[in-house]
C-alpha positions in Angstrom: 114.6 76.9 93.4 117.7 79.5 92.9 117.4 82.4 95.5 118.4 85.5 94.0 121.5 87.3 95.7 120.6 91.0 96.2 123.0 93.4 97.9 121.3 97.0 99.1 124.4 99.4 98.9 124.2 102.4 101.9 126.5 105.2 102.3 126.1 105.3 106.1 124.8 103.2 108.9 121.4 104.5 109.5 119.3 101.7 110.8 116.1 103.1 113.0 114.1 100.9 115.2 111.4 101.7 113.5 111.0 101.2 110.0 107.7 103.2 108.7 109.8 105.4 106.8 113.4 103.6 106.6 112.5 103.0 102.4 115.6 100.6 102.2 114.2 98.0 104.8 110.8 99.1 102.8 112.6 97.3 100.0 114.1 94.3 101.6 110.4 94.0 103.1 109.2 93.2 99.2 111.3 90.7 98.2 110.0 87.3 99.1 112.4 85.0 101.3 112.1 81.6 99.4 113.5 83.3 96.4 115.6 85.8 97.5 118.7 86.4 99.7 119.5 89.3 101.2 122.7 91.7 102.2 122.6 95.3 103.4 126.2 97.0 103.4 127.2 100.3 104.4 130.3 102.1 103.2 130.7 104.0 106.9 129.6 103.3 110.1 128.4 100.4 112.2 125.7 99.7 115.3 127.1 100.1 118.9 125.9 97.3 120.6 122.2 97.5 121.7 121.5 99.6 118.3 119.3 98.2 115.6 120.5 96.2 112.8 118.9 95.4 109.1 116.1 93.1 108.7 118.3 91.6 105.4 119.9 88.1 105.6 123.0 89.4 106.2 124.7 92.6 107.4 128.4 94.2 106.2 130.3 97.2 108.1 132.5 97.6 105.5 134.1 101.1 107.9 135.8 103.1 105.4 137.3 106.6 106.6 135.7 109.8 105.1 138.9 110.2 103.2 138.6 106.5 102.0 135.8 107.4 100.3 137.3 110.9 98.7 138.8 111.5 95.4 140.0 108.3 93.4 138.4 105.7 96.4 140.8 103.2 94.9 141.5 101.0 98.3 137.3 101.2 99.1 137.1 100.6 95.1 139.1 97.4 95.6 137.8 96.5 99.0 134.2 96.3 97.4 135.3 94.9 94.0 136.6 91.9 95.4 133.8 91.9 98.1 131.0 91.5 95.4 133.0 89.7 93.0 133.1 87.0 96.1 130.0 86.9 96.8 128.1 87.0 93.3 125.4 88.9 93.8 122.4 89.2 91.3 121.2 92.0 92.1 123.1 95.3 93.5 120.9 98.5 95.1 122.4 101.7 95.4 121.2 103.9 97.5 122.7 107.5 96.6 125.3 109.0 94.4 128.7 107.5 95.9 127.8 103.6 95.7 125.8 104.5 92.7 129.3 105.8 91.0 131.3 103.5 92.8 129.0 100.4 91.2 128.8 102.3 88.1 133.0 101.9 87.9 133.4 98.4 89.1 130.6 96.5 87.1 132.5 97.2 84.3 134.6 94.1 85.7 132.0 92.8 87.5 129.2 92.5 85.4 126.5 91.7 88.0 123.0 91.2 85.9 121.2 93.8 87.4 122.0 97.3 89.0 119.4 99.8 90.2 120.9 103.3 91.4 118.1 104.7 93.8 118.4 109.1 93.5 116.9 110.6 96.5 117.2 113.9 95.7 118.2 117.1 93.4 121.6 118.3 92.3 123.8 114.9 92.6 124.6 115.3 88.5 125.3 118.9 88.2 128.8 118.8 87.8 130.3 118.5 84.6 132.7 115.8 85.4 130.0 114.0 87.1 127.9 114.0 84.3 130.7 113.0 81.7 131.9 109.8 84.0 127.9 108.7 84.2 127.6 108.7 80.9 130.3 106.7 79.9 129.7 103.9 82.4 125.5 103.2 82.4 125.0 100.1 80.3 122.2 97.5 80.0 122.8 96.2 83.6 121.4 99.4 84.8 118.2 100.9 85.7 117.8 104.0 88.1 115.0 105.2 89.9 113.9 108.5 91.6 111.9 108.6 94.9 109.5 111.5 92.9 108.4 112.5 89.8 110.0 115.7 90.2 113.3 113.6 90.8 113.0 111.7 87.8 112.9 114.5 85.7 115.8 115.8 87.6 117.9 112.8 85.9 116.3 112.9 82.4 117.4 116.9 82.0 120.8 115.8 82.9 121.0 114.5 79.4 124.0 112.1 80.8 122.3 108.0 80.1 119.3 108.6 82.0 116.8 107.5 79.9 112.7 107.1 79.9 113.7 103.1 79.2 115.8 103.1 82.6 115.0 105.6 84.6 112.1 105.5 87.0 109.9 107.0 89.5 108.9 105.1 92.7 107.3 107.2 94.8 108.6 107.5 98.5 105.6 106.2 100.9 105.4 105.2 104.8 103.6 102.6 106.7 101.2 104.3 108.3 99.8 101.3 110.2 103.0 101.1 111.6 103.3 105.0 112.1 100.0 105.0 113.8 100.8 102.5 116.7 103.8 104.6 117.4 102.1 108.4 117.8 101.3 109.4 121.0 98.1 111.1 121.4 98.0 114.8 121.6 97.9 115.6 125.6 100.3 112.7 125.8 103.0 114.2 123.5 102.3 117.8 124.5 103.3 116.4 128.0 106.6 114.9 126.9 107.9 117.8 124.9 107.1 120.3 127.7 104.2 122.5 125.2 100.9 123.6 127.0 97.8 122.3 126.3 95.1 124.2 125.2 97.0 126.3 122.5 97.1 125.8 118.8 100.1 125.0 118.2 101.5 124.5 115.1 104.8 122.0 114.6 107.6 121.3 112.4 109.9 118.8 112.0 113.6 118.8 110.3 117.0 119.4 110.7 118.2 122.7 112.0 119.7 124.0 108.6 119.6 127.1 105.9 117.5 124.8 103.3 115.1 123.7 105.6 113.2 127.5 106.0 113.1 127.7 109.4 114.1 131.3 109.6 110.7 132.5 107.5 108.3 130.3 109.4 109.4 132.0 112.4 109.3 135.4 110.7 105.5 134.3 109.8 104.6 132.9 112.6 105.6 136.2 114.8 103.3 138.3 112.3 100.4 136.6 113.4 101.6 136.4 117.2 99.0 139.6 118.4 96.1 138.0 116.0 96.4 134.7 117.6 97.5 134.9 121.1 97.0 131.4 122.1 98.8 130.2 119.3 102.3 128.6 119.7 105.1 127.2 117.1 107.3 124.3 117.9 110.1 122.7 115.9 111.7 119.3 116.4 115.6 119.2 115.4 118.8 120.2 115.9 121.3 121.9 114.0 123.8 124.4 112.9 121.0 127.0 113.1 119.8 126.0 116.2 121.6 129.2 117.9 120.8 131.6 115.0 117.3 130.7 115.2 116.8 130.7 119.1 118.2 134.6 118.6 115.3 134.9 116.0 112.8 133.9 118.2 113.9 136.3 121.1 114.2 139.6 118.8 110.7 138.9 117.3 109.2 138.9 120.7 108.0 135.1 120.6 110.2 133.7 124.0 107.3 131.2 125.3 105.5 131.1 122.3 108.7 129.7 119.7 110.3 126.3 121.2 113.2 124.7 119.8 112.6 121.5 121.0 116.5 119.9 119.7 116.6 116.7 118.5 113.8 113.5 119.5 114.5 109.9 118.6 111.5 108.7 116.9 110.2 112.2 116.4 107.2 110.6 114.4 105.7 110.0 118.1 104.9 113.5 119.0 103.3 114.6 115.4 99.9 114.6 117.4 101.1 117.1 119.2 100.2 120.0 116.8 97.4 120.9 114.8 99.3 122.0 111.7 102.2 121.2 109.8 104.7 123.1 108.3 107.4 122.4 105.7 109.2 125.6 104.7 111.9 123.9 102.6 113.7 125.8 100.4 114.1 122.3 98.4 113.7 118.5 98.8 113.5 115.4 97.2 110.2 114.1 98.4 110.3 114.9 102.4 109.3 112.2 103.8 108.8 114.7 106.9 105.5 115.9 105.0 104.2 111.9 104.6 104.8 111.8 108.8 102.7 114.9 109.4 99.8 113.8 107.1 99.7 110.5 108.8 99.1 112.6 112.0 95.9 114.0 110.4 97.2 117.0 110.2 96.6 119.9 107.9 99.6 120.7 106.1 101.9 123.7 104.6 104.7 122.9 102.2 106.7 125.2 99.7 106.4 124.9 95.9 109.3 122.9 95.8 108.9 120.3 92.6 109.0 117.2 94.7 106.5 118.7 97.3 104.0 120.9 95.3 102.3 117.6 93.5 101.8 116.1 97.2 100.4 119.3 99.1 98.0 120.1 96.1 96.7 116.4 96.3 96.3 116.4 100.1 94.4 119.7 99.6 97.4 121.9 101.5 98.5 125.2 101.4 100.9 125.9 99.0 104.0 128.6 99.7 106.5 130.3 97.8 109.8 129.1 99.4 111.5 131.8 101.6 108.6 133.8 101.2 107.0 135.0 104.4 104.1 136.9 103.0 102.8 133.8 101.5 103.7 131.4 104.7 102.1 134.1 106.6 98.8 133.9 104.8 98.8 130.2 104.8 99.2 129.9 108.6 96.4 132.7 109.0 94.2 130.5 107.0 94.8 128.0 109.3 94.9 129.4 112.6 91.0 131.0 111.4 89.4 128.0 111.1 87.3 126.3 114.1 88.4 122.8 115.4 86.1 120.9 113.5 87.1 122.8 109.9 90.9 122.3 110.9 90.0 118.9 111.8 88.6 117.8 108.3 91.6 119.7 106.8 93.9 117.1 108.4 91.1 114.2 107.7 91.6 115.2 103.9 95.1 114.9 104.0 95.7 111.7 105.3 93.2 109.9 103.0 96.1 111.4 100.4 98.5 109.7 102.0 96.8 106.6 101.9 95.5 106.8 98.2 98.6 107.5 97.0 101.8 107.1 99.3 100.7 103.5 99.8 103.7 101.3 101.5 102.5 97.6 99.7 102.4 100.0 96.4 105.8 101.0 96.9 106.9 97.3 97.7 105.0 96.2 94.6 106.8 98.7 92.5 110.1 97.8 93.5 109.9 94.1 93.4 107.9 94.4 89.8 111.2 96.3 88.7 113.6 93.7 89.7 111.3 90.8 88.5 111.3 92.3 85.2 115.1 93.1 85.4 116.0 89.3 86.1 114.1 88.5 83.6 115.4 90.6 80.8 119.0 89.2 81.6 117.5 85.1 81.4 119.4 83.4 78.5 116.5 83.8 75.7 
């Protein structure tokens, strides 16, 4: 029997050791070895040497320069033209708007039977131009998918080929069998991160940045800091904010009861460190960040972002308008009042969500259903 030749197209290097949330392994995970054969490439970056590499058949560095990759990309054009065109894949995934418009370009020439272009977020087709150019190129070898509802709705407005025919939504999910074995228990990871033990103590996790909302879950947290006094905050990451924030935390008042804990590999080990989860994004494309705190059994706070609210509202969360402190100050009060075994149920709730409906084997399903179907639309009739 043929084995189908499927390339999975990454912008960087970004290989964990753990895969409960690494969606493109998630992928490669689906597709059954006897009948398919596997290459994950990334336009930047490569593993030093004791770093993890992909669980695919084969794995290509192909270590283009940022400005390889800017404005006309002719010589990376070329380098991956002749690249694919050697190789003869069957199937090409792109993950992200670059390969996805650098796939869209070349398979004019290349015609490979099937190309999915994976959107993992908002605001990739604003742009004019962008739009124009995507229009133009999709064709019949293309469908696209995006990791939400919200997402997919993101591309149909765009008005620019996306298409109810084409364009789907496959739901981000995690293996939380596999996120399970890896979290610490609560006294364990309170002990490694340096937080006291008998606080509430409620935890995010993200990078350091303006969109994530940092800044107002502070600002919440510190009106609540006299009504609680055993309560702490703690946030895992690092970031451009990281000194802007700390400065936050010492003119509200809250030195040793804010940490900044900087950056933690595998971060999904300490989630049972906390007793409630915060996700103050001011936007996000799913946040898979919210999915790691729910299989904590945790309770959980999210904005009313569009790829968020449907998930916090199904894992019976509390709902906040982003960069709105009134209402993350109310949620967290809600919280913080309840007794252990209330809070406790809260968290219970959530992750039974997470298992109804961010199932991993779904998600695998899904994906391997949509390239089934797509090799078998391009089958000589």
């Amino acid at each position: 029997m043929k084995r189908f030749k499927v390339l999975q197209l990454q912008p960087d290097y970004n290989i964990k050791q753990h895969d409960f949330a690494d969606l493109a392994e998630q992928i490669f995970k689906a597709l059954p070895a006897d009948r398919f054969e596997t290459t994950m490439a990334f336009l930047k970056g490569r593993p030093a040497p004791g770093q993890p590499v992909s669980r695919a058949d084969h794995s290509v560095y192909f270590d283009f320069s940022d400005g390889a990759l800017k404005g006309m990309r002719l010589k990376a054009l070329w380098q991956l033209y002749r690249f694919c065109r050697r190789e003869r894949f069957d199937v090409v995934i792109c993950n992200r708007f670059k390969p996805v418009n650098m796939l869209l370009q070349l398979n004019r020439w290349l015609k490979i039977p099937l190309c999915i272009g994976i959107s993992h977020g908002f605001g990739e087709y604003d742009r004019t131009y962008r739009r124009r150019q995507t229009q133009r190129l999709i064709d019949g070898h293309w469908q696209f998918v995006g990791v939400s509802p919200a997402v997919k709705q993101y591309l149909l407005d765009c008005k620019c080929g996306f298409t109810d025919a084409n364009t789907h939504a496959i739901t981000n999910a995690i293996d939380t069998d596999q996120a399970q074995a890896l979290q610490l228990d609560k006294a364990e990871a309170r002990t490694q991160l340096g937080l006291a033990q008998n606080v509430r103590m409620v935890g995010a996790l993200g990078r350091l940045v303006p969109v994530k909302g940092h800044t107002y879950l502070i600002q919440a947290f510190a009106a609540l800091k006299d009504k609680y006094p055993t309560a702490q905050l703690a946030i895992i990451g690092a970031g451009r904010e990281q000194a802007r924030l700390q400065a936050e935390i010492d003119r509200l008042g809250l030195t040793g009861r804010a940490h900044l804990l900087g950056f933690r590999d595998n971060a999904l080990r300490y989630v049972r460190a906390f007793d409630i989860w915060a996700m103050p994004s001011l936007a996000e494309g799913l946040g898979l960040a919210l999915l790691e705190g729910m299989s904590g059994r945790l309770p959980v706070i999210a904005s009313d972002v569009p790829a968020m609210l449907p998930l916090i509202t199904g894992a019976g969360g509390e709902v906040v308008k982003p960069a709105d402190v009134a209402s993350l100050t109310t949620a967290l009060d809600r919280y913080l009042a309840l007794d252990d075994a209330a809070l406790h149920a809260k968290g219970e709730q959530a992750y039974h969500y997470l298992n109804q409906h961010h199932d991993i084997d779904v998600f695998r399903q899904q994906y391997l259903a949509l390239i089934e179907s797509g090799l078998a639309a391009k089958e000589p009739k």
